[in-house]
C-alpha positions as CSV (number, residue, x, y, z in Angstrom):
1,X,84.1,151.7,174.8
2,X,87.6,150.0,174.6
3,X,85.6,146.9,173.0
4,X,84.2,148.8,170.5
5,X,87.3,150.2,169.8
6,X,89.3,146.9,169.4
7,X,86.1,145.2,167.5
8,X,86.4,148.2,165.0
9,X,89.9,147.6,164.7
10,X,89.8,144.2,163.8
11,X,87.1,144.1,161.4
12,X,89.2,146.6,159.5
13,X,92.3,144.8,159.8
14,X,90.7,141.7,158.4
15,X,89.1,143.6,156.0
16,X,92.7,144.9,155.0
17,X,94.4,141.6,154.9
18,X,91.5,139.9,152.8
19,X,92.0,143.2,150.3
20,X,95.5,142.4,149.8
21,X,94.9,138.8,149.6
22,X,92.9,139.3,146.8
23,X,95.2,142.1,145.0
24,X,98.0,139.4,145.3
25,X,96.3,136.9,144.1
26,X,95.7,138.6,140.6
27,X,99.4,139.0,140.3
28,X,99.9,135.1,140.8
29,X,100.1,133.1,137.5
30,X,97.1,131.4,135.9
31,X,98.6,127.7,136.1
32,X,100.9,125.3,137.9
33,X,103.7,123.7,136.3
34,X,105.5,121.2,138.1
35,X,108.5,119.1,136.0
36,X,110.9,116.1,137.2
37,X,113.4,114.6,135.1
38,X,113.9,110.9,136.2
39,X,116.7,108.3,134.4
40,X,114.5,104.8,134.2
41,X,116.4,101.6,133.8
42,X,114.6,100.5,130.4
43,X,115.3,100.9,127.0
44,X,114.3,103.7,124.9
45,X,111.9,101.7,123.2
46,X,110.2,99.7,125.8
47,X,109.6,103.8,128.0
48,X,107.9,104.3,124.8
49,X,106.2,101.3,124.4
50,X,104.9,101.9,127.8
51,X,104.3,105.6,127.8
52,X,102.6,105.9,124.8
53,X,100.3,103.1,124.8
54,X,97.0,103.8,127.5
55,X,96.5,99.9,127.9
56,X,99.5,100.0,129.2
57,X,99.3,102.8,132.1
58,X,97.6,100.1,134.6
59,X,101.3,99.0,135.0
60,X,102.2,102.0,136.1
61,X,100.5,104.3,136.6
62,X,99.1,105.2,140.2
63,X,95.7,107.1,138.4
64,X,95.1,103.4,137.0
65,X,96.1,101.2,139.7
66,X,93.5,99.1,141.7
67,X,91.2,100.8,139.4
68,X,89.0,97.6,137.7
69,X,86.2,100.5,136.3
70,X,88.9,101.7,133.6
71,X,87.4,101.5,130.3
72,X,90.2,101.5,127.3
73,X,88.5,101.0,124.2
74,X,87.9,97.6,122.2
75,X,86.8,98.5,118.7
76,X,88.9,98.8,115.8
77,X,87.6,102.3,115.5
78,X,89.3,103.1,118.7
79,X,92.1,104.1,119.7
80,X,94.8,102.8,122.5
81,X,98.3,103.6,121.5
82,X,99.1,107.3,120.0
83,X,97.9,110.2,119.9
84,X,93.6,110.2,119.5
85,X,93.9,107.3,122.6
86,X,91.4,107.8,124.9
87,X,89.8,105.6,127.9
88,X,87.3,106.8,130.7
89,X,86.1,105.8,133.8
90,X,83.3,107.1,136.4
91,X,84.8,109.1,138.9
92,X,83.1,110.3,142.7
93,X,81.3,112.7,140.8
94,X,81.2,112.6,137.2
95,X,83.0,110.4,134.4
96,X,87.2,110.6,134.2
97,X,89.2,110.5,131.0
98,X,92.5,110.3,129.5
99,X,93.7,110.9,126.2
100,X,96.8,111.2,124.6
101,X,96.7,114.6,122.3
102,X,100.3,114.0,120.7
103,X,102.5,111.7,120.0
104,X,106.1,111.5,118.4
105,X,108.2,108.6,118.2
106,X,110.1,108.0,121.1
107,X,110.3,111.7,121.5
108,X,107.4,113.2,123.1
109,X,103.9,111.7,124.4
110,X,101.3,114.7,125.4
111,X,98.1,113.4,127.6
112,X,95.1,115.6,129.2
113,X,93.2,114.6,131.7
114,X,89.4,115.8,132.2
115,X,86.6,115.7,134.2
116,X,83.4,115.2,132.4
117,X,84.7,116.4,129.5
118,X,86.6,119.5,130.6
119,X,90.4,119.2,130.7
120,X,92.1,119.2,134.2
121,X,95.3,118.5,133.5
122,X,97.7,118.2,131.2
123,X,101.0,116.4,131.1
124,X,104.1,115.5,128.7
125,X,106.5,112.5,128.8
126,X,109.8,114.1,126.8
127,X,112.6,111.5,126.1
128,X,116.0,112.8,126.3
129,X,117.6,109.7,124.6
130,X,121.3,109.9,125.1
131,X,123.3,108.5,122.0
132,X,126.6,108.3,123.2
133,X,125.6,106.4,126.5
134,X,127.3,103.1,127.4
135,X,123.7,101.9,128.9
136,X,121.4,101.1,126.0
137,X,119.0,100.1,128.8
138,X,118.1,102.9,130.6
139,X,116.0,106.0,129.5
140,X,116.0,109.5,130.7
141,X,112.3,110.9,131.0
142,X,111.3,114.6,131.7
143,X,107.7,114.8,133.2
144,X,105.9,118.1,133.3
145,X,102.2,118.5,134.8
146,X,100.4,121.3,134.3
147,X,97.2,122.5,136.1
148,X,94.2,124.1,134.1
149,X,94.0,127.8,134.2
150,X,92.3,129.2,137.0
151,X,89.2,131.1,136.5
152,X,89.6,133.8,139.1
153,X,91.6,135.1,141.9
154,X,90.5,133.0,144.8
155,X,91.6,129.7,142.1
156,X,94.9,131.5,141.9
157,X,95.4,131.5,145.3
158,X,94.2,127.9,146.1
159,X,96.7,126.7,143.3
160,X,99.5,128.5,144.3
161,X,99.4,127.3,148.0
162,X,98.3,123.3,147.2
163,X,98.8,122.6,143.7
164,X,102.5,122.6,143.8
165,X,102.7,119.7,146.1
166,X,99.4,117.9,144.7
167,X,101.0,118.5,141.2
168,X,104.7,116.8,142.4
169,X,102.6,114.0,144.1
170,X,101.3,113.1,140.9
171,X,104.1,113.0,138.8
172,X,106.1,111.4,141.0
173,X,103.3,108.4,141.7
174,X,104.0,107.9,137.5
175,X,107.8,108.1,137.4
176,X,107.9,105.7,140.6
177,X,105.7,103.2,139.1
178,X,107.7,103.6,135.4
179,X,110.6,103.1,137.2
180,X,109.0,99.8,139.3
181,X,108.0,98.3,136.2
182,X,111.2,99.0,134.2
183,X,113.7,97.6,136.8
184,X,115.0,94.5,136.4
């Protein structure tokens, strides 16, 4: 009889903590946002150059990397620098793409990453050019990532306990390899 007792009491104690798993998890925000400000020893102009043209990211970039599928566009008609850039790639389960969605000089490059289609991610490189610094050859750079929305509580929940980390992983695989490439 004790047994049955102690079973009884457990299934309702899980049953409790799974209830107020869930009612937590509605409270939790939709999206992750991770940002990291980094100084990059390279001039404003080549951190643009760089940034904001996709042929480029295989520099940098650790999505791009030891990646020999990447298709960047050839035609005229396409685009690789500025904003309506796009390349794509197959992925483990589906095809990959990038795409920068706005562009303004040496100020701000916005880029979304998807998944057959349906964006993932998205990210912007903000340049916070200082005029009154004695190094004309460094840049500083603010990276934010953010995750899609999730689509229901138990998305919430996964993002909140991994997608911090996975998101800080990411951006600081680009702002490591910016920084590789720019220093001398």
């Amino acid at each position: 009889m004790d047994i049955m007792k102690f079973v009884r009491w457990s299934v309702y104690g899980l049953g409790i903590a799974i209830a107020l798993i869930l009612i937590v998890s509605f409270f939790l925000a939709p999206q992750i946002k991770y940002t990291e400000i980094r100084t990059v020893a390279c001039s404003p102009q080549r951190s643009w150059n760089l940034i904001n043209d996709l042929s480029q990211w295989k520099l940098w970039s650790p999505w791009h990397k030891n990646r020999s599928n990447v298709r960047v566009p050839t035609t005229d008609a396409d685009k690789t620098v500025g904003q309506g850039a796009r390349e794509v790639w197959p992925g483990p389960s589906g095809m990959m793409g990038i795409g920068i969605t706005e562009s303004i000089d040496r100020q701000r490059v916005v880029f979304a990453v998807t998944h057959d289609d349906v964006k993932n991610l998205q990210g912007s490189f903000d340049f916070e050019i200082d005029q009154h610094s004695a190094n004309a050859n460094e840049t500083h750079i603010k990276l934010t990532l953010l995750s899609k929305p999730a689509e229901n509580p138990m998305q919430r929940l996964y993002y909140h306990t991994f997608g911090g980390s996975i998101l800080e992983a990411h951006a600081r695989g680009m702002l490591d390899g910016l920084s590789a490439v720019c220093s001398p």
